[in-house]
N, C-alpha and C positions, 0 to 999 in steps of 0.2 A: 323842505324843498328838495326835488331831486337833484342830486352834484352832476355836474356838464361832462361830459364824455370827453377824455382827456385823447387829444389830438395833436397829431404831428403833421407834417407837409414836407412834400416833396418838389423841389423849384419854387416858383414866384420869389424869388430873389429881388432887388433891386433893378426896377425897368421894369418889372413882367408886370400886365395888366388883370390877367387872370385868376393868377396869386391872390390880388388883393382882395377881388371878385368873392372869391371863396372864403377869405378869410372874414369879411364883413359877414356873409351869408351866414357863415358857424356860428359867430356869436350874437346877430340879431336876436334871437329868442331865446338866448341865455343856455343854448341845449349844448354846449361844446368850449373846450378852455383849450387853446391852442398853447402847448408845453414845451413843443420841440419841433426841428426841425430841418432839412438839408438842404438849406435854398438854393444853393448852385453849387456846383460840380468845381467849384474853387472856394478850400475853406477858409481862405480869408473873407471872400464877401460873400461865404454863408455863416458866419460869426457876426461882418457887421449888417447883416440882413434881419439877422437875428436881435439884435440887440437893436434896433430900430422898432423891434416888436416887443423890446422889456422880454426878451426869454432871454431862461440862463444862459450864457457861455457856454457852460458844460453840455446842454444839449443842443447846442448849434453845431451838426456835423457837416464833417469834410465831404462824405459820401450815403448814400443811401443803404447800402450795407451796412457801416458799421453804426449806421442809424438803430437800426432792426435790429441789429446785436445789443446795443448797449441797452434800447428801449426792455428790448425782452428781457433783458436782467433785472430791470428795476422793478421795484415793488408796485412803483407809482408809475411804473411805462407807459409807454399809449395803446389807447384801446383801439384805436381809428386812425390812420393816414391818410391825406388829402393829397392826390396825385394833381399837379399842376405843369407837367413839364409839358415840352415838345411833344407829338404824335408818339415817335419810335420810341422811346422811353416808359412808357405806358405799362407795358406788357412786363418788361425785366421790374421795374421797381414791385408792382404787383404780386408776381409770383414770390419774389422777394419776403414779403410781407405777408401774405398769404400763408407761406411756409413758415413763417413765424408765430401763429396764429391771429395774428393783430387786421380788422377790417378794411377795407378799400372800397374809398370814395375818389373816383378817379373823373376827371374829366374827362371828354370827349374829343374825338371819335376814340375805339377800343383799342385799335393800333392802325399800322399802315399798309396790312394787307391782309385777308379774308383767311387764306392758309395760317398765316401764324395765330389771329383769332377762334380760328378751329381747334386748332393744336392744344394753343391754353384753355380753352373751356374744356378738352379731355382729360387736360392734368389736371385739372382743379375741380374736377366730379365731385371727387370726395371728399372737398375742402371745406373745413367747419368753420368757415367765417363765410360773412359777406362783402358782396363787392358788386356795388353799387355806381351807375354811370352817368353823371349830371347833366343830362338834357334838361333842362330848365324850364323850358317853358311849359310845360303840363303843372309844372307849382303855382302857374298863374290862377287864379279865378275864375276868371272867365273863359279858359282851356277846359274847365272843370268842368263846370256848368255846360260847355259844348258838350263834350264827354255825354256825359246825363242824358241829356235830352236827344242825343241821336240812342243809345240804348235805351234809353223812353220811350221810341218811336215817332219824336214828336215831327220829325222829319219824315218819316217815313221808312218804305225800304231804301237805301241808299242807291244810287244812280249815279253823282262825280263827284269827286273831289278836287277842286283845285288850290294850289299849294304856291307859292313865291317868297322868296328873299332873295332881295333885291339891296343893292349897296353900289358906291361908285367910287372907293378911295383906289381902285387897284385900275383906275381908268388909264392913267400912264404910269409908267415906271417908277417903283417906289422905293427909295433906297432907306429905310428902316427898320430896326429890329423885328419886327409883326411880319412884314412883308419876307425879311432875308428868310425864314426859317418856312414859313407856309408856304413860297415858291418852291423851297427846295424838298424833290422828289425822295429826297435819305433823310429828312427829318420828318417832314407832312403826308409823305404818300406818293403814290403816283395823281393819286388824285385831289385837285386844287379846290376850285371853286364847289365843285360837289360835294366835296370831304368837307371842306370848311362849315360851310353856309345851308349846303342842299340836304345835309343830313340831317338839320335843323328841322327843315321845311318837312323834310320824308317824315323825322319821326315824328314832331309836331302831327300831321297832317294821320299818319295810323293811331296815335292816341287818342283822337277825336273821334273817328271812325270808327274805329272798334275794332280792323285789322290790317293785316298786312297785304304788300301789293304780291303778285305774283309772278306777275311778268312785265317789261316794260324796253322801251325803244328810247334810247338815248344820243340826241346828238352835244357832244363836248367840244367845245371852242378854247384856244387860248388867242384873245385877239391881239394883244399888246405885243407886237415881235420880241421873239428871246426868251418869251415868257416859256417854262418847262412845265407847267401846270395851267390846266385849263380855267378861262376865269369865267368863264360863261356856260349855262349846262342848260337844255328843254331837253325833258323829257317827258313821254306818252306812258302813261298806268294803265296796267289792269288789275282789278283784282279779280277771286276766285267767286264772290262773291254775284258776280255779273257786273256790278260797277267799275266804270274806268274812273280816268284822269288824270291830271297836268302839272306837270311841275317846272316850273322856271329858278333858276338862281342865275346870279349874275352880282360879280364885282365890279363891272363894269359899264353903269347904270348911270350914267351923269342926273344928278337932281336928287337921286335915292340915299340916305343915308343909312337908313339901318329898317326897310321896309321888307319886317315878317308879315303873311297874312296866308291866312287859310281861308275859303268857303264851300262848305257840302252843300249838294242838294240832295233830295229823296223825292218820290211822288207825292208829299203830300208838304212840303216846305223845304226852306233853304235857311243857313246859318251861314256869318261870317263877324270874322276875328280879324282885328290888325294889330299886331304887338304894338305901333308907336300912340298907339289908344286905347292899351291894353283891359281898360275898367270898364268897356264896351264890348255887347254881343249884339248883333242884331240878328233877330229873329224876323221870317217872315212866313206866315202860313198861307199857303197857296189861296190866292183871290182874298185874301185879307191884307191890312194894312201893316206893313213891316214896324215892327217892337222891337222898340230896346230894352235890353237888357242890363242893367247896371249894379258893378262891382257892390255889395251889400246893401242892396236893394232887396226890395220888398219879391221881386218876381225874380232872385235868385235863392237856388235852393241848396238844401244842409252845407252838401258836401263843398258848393261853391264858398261860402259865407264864411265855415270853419278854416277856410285857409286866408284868410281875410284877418288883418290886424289890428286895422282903424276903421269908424267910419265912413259910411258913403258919402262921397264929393272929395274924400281925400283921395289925389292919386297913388295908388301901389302900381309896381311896375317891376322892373328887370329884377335889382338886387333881392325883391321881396320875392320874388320867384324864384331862386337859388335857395332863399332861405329856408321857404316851402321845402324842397327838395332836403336839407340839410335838418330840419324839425323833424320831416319823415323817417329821413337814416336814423336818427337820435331814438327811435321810437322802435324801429327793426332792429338795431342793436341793442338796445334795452332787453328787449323782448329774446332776443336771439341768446342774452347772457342770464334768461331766469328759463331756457328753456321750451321754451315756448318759436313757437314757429312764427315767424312776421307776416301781419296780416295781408294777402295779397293787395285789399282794398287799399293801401296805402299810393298805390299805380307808380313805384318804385322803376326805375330802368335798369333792368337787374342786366347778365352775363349773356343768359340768351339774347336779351332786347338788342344787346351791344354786338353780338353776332350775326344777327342777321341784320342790323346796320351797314356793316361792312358788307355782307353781302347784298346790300343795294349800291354801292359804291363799289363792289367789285360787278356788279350784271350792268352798270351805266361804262365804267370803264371798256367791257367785253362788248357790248354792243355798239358804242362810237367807234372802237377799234374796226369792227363790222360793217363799215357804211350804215351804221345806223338800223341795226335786224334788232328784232324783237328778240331778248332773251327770256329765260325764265330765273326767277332767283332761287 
């Protein structure tokens, strides 16, 4: 059997929901041993964070520096760190580690503004490791299978994309840990509901496609008074391509709870995906009768099926989608430590992806600043 890529983390502490997220994801498929770790920025409850997870003592640190120092001494250090903190935080633990030579699997978004995302991709050109950005939902199946079949052409040439995540907890004022740190503009960004949610939908919505928007008009809401981030985002797409289209996000959705969905159309059919249904695609060929498509089914193909763990009629969903994600790093860094270059095919969210993320969170920003003018990203 191959041994599990020895892994450290950064945050998900006691309270953080994110943390756990990733840590289940690691070890679903046996590709990852979680060894050590700095779960919060207070070493007494990154000790007893630690020790709720059976890790040693000894590598439950105080701080994420002297993580990476002590990690890199050891014979048995980590090979891989799992970034889980706040937004701002992102960036400094990364280069951190980075300069260490040890990998980076960092959550999402890359940080909290487009200029410092620039900066660090030019430091870390020539950086021999990777570092890897957990948009999740492309590890789904049925995102896969999207994927495919629009570079299949079974769609056709592409003509619009429409994109939504929709959610309603941030409807009125929310006084809890999730809420305190995503409101706040010096931990999340300047931008809220976009940054959160909407980048979800954006990057979602170009993996399926097959590229990126180019330009787009953006109006941002924060409706809730006092609110310092926006909770509400439409915006108009273009791409280069000739195709437009739409993106919505909104936390502020009464009825919605966690309503991701993409649907393309092309001149010769339409697809659409709802993550809270995730083991469905429906397929419809122009003047034919609209086909579903289901999670390890007979009319899903290789590449969908191979990220598929059970059975069709068993639901996979959310966490199997991180793990997706966390099976592929496991396999880029294998690869990456015999030498070998990681297969692009694995459709990984690498450093560029996570670049020009923020730059769509920075042209939605620049354009609602604008009364709403088209920018280019």
């Amino acid at each position: 059997m191959t041994r599990p890529v020895r892994l450290g983390m950064v945050g998900g502490g006691e309270g953080a929901f994110i943390g756990g997220v990733h840590r289940i994801a690691a070890r679903l498929d046996g590709e990852f041993e979680l060894v050590a770790g700095a779960f919060s920025s207070t070493p007494e409850k990154s000790i007893r964070s630690g020790k709720t997870l059976n890790i040693d003592e000894k590598r439950c640190y105080g701080s994420f520096t002297e993580m990476a120092k002590a990690e890199t001494a050891r014979e048995d250090g980590i090979e891989a760190v799992s970034i889980v903190t706040p937004n701002h935080m992102h960036l400094p633990v990364a280069e951190v580690f980075m300069e260490a030579g040890i990998h980076v699997i960092c959550d999402k978004p890359l940080t909290t503004d487009l200029a410092a995302a620039r900066a660090f991709q030019q430091a870390q050109a020539d950086a021999n490791v990777l570092f890897i950005l957990t948009h999740n939902y492309p590890g789904t199946p049925m995102v896969i299978q999207a994927r495919e079949m629009v570079a299949d052409g079974k769609i056709g040439k592409l003509r619009y994309v429409q994109a939504e995540y929709v959610q309603d907890w941030l409807t009125v004022e929310a006084d809890n840990k999730q809420a305190s740190w995503r409101g706040n503009p010096e931990l999340a960004g300047k931008a809220g509901c976009v940054g959160d949610i909407g980048s979800h939908a954006y990057n979602l919505a170009s993996f399926i496609a097959g590229e990126n928007v180019s330009a787009l008009c953006a109006d941002l809401t924060a409706f809730v008074k006092g609110r310092a981030v926006d909770d509400n985002a439409s915006i108009l797409l273009r791409y280069a391509s000739g195709a437009k289209g739409m993106l919505w996000a909104s936390q502020v959705a009464p009825g919605n709870e966690n309503r991701l969905s993409v649907r393309v159309y092309g001149d010769k059919g339409g697809l659409e995906w709802r993550q809270e249904e995730p083991n469905y695609l429906w397929y419809t060929p122009f003047g034919e009768p609209t086909r579903l498509i289901t999670r390890g089914g007979a009319a899903a193909g290789e590449a969908a099926n191979s990220a598929s763990r059970i059975p069709a009629g068993h639901p996979e969903g959310y966490l199997e989608a991180f793990a997706t994600i966390y099976k592929k790093a496991a396999e880029a860094i294998r690869s990456h430590q015999s030498g070998i270059m990681p297969d692009p095919a694995l459709g990984l969210t690498s450093l560029e992806d996570g670049v020009h993320g923020m730059a769509f969170i920075d042209a939605c920003l620049r354009s609602s600043s604008e009364d709403s003018c088209w920018v280019e990203l």
